[in-house]
N, C-alpha and C positions, 0 to 999 in steps of 0.2 A: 708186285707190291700191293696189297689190301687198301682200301682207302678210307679213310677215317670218318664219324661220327660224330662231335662231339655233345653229351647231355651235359649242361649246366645250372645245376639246381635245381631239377626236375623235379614232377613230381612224383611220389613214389620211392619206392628201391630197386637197388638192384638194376637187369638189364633183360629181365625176363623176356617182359613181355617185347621188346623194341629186338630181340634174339629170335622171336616166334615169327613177329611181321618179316625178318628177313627170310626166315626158313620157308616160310608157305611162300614166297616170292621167288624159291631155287636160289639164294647170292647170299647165305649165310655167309661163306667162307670167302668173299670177296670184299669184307668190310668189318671194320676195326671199330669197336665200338669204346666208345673212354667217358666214363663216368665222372663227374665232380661235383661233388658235394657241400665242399668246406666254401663259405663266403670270402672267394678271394677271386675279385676279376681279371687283375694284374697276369696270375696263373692261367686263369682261362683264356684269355686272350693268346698268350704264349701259345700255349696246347693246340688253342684253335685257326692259328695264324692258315695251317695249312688243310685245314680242312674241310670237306665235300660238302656237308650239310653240320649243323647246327641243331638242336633243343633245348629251349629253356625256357624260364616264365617269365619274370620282371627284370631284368638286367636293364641299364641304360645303355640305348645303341642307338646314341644320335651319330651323325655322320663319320666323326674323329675316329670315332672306336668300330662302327664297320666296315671301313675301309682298314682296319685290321685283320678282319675275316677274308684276306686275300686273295681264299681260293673258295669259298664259300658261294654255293650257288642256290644253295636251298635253306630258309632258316622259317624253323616251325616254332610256334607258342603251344608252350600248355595252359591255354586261357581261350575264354575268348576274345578279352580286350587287348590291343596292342600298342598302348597311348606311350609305350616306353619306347619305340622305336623309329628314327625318322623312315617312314614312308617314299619321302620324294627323294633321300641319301638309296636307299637302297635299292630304287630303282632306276637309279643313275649308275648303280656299280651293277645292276644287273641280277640285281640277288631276291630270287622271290620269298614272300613273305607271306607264310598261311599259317593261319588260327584253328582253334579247333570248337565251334563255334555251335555242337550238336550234343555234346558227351553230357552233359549237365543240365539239359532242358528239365528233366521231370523233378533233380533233387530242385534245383534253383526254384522251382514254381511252387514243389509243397512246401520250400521253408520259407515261401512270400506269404501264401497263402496261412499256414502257419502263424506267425506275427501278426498279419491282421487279423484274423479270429481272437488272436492274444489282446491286440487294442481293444477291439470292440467289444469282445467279453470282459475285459478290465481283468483277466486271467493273472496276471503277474504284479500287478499292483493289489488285489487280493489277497493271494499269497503273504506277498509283502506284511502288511496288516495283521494276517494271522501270526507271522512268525513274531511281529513284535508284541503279540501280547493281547490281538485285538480282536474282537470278533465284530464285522461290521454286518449292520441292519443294511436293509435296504435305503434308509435314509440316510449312509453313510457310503453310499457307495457311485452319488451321482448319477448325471444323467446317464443311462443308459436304454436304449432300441432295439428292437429285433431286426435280422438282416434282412427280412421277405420287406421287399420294397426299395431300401438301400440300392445309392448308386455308385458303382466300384469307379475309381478311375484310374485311367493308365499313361504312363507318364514312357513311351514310345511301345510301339507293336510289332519287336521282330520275334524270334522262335521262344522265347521265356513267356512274355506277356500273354503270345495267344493260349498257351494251353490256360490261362487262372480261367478266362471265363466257363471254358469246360467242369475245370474243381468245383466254381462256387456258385454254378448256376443253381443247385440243388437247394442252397438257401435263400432263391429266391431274389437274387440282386439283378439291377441293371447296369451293362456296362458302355461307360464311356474312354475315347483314348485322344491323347492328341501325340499325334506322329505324322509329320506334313511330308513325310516321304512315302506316305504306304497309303494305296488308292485307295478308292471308296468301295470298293469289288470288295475287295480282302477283307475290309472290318466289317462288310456286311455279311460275306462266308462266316465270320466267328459272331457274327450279333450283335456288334456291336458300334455304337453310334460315333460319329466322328466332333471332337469338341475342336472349336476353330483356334484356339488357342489358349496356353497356360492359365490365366486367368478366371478365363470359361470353363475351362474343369474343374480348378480348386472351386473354384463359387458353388458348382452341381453336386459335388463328389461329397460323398459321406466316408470313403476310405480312397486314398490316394496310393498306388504302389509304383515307385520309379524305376526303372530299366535303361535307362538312357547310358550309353559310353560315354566317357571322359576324353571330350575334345576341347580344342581353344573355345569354340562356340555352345558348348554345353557346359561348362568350369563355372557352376553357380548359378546356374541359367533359376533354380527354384532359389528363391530368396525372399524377402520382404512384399515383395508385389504379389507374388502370387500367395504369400500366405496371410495379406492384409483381405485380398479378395476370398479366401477360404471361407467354406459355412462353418460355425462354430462347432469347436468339436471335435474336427479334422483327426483322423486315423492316418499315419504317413507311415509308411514302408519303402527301406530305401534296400536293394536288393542288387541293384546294377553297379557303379561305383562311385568310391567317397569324391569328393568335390564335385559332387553334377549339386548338389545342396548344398546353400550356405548354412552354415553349420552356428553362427552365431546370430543370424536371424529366424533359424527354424529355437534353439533356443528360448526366444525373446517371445515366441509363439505359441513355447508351451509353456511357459512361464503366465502369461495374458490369458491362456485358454483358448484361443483360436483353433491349436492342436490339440488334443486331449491326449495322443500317447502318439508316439515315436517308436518303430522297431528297427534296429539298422543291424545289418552282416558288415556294410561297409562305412568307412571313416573318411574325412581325407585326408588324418596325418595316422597310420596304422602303426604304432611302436612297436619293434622288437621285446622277445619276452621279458628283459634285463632292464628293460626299461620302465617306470610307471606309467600305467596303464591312465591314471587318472588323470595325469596332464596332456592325452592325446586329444581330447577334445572338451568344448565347455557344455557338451551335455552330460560328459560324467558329474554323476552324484544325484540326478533327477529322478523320485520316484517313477514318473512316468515315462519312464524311456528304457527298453530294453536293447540292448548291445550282443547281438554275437561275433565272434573273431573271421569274419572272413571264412565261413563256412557253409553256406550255402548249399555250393558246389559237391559239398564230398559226402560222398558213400567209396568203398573199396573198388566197388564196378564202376562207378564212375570215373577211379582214376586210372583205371586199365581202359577203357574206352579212348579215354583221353589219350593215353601215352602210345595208344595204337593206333588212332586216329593221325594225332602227329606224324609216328614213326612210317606208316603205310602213304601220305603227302612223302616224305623224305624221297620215300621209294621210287615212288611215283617220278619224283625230279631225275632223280638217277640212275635210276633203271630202266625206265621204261620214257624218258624222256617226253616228258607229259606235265605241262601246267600240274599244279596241285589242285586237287576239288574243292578248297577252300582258299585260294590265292586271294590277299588282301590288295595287294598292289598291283592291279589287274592291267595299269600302263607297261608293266616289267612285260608284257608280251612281245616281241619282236625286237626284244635288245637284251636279252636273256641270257648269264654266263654259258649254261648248257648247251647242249647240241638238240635242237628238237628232232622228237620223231616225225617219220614223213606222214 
C-alpha cells in the first residue's frame, strides 16, 4: 500500500514538480500524492486524517485540528512564516514542522528595494499627478534627496534584509538594523551598524524596511512610539508581514507628515478577491501609500523552488529518516513520530 501526501492549497499547480523530488529520490512509486485545491478544510482534514506528510500554506493548525493529522509525521509550509500553526501542539504530537525559508530571498529583496526607490523618488505619487491632469514643477513636488548619504534602516536581519544592503550600496546609503538576536559579527560581515533599539532607528533612518515575522511579541511591535520618534519624511517598507505595523497609527503618520510614503506587499487584514479591497485597511485611499497583494515572493522559479524545497524536507522525514534542513520546531527532536536514521 503507497503512502499518502497530502497538498493543501498549495502553491502552484499540478503535481509536477513534488512527482520529480520523488523520482530523483528512487520512491516515485511508493507514494500517493493528493492534490486540493478548493477552500474547504473540513475535506482536507478527512483526506488527510491518514496521512505521512502534509503541504500547505496558511491553513489554521492550532492544536484541535492537528491532532487530526493522526498519522502525520512531516508537515511542510510553502512560506516562510508559520504564525498559523501551533508550534508547541506539534511537537507534542511529534510532528515536525519546516518552512521553506530560502526560495524567495532575491524576489522578496528587489521588490523592497523596489518600493523604496518608489518612496523616495516620489515615482508613483508622480504618476498619480500626471494621470490626473497635472504636470508638477519642481515646487510641487516636495521635499525631496538624493540617496548618496541616506541612511537605510532595517527592521530584523535574517536572509531577506541582508541581501538590500548589497542592492543599494551603489546609491551610496548607509545601513542600519536593529535585530537583538543577530550578533555584532554578522551586521558587521554585511556593513552594517547595529541600532540598540526601535526608536533609535526610526529617529536615524531616512528609509525604514520591516522584515520581522508575526509573532505575539512582534503583533504591532511598530506603532505610534516609534513613528513619533521618526525623522520627518520617513520612507516605510513593510515587506515581511501585516500586523508586525499598526496600521492605524502608521496612518495618523502619514497623514501628519512624519512618513512621507508607505509601500506595503503585506496587510494585516488581507481580503479575499470577492471582497472590497478598500475596507481592508485605513490606509486605503491615500495618495501616498502604495499597496501590492502579497507578492513579493513570486516569480514562476520561485514557486518551483518553493514546492521543491518543501517536497525534498517531506522526503527527507520519510525516506531517508532525517530531521528536515529547515525544521522550525527544533524541540520535536527526540520524540519524533518517525523512525530516525542511525
Amino acid at each position: 500500500m503507497r503512502r499518502k501526501i497530502v497538498l493543501y492549497k498549495a502553491e502552484g499547480a499540478g503535481t509536477g514538480v513534488e512527482e520529480e523530488v520523488l523520482r530523483a529520490a528512487g520512491c516515485h512509486d511508493k507514494y500517493r500524492l493528493v492534490r486540493m485545491d478548493a477552500d474547504d478544510d473540513e475535506a482536507f482534514f478527512r483526506e488527510a486524517e491518514d496521512a505521512d506528510g502534509v503541504i500547505l500554506v496558511y491553513t489554521d493548525l492550532r492544536e484541535q485540528n492537528l491532532k487530526r493529522l493522526k498519522n502525520c509525521k512531516v508537515l511542510a509550509v510553502h512560506a516562510v512564516g508559520f504564525n498559523n500553526i501551533d508550534l508547541k501542539a506539534a511537537t507534542e504530537l511529534g510532528v515536525c514542522v519546516c518552512n521553506t525559508p530560502t526560495y524567495c530571498v532575491d524576489e522578496v529583496a528587489a521588490h523592497t528595494v523596489a518600493l523604496a526607490l518608489d518612496g523616495i523618488r516620489k515615482i508613483s505619487q508622480m504618476n498619480l499627478l500626471v494621470r490626473q491632469g497635472r504636470w508638477p514643477y519642481v515646487t510641487d513636488c516636495g521635499k525631496m534627496r538624493g540617496t548618496r548619504g541616506m541612511t537605510y534602516g532595517l527592521v530584523s536581519f535574517g536572509n531577506i534584509p541582508r541581501r538590500i544592503p548589497e542592492l543599494l550600496k551603489p546609491f551610496g546609503m548607509r545601513f542600519i538594523a536593529y535585530d537583538p538576536h543577530v550578533e555584532d559579527g554578522i551586521l558587521a560581515e554585511f556593513g552594517v551598524e547595529r541600532a540598540e533599539s526601535l526608536e533609535s532607528l526610526f529617529a536615524r533612518s531616512d528609509c525604514v524596511s520591516v522584515h520581522s515575522p508575526l509573532l505575539p511579541a512582534t503583533r504591532r511591535m511598530i506603532s505610534k512610539a516609534q513613528f513619533d520618534a521618526a525623522k520627518p519624511g520617513l520612507v516605510l517598507v513593510v515587506t515581511g508581514r501585516g500586523g508586525v505595523v499598526d496600521e492605524a497609527a502608521l496612518r495618523d503618520a502619514l497623514l501628519d507628515g512624519r512618513v512621507s510614503f508607505a509601500g506595503l506587499d503585506v496587510l494585516e487584514s488581507e481580503l479575499p478577491e470577492s471582497e472590497e479591497a478598500d475596507g481592508a485597511t485605513p490606509l486605503a485611499g491615500l495618495d501616498n501609500v502604495v499597496i501590492t497583494p502579497h507578492i513579493a515572493y513570486y516569480t514562476e522559479d520561485s514557486l518551483d523552488r518553493c514546492r521543491a524545497q518543501a517536497m525534498e524536507q517531506v522526503v527527507s522525514v520519510l525516506e531517508g529518516g532525517k530531521l528536515p534542513a529547515h525544521l522550525v520546531n527544533k524541540e520535536v527532536d527526540g520524540r519524533a513520530r518517525f523512525q530516525m536514521a542511525p
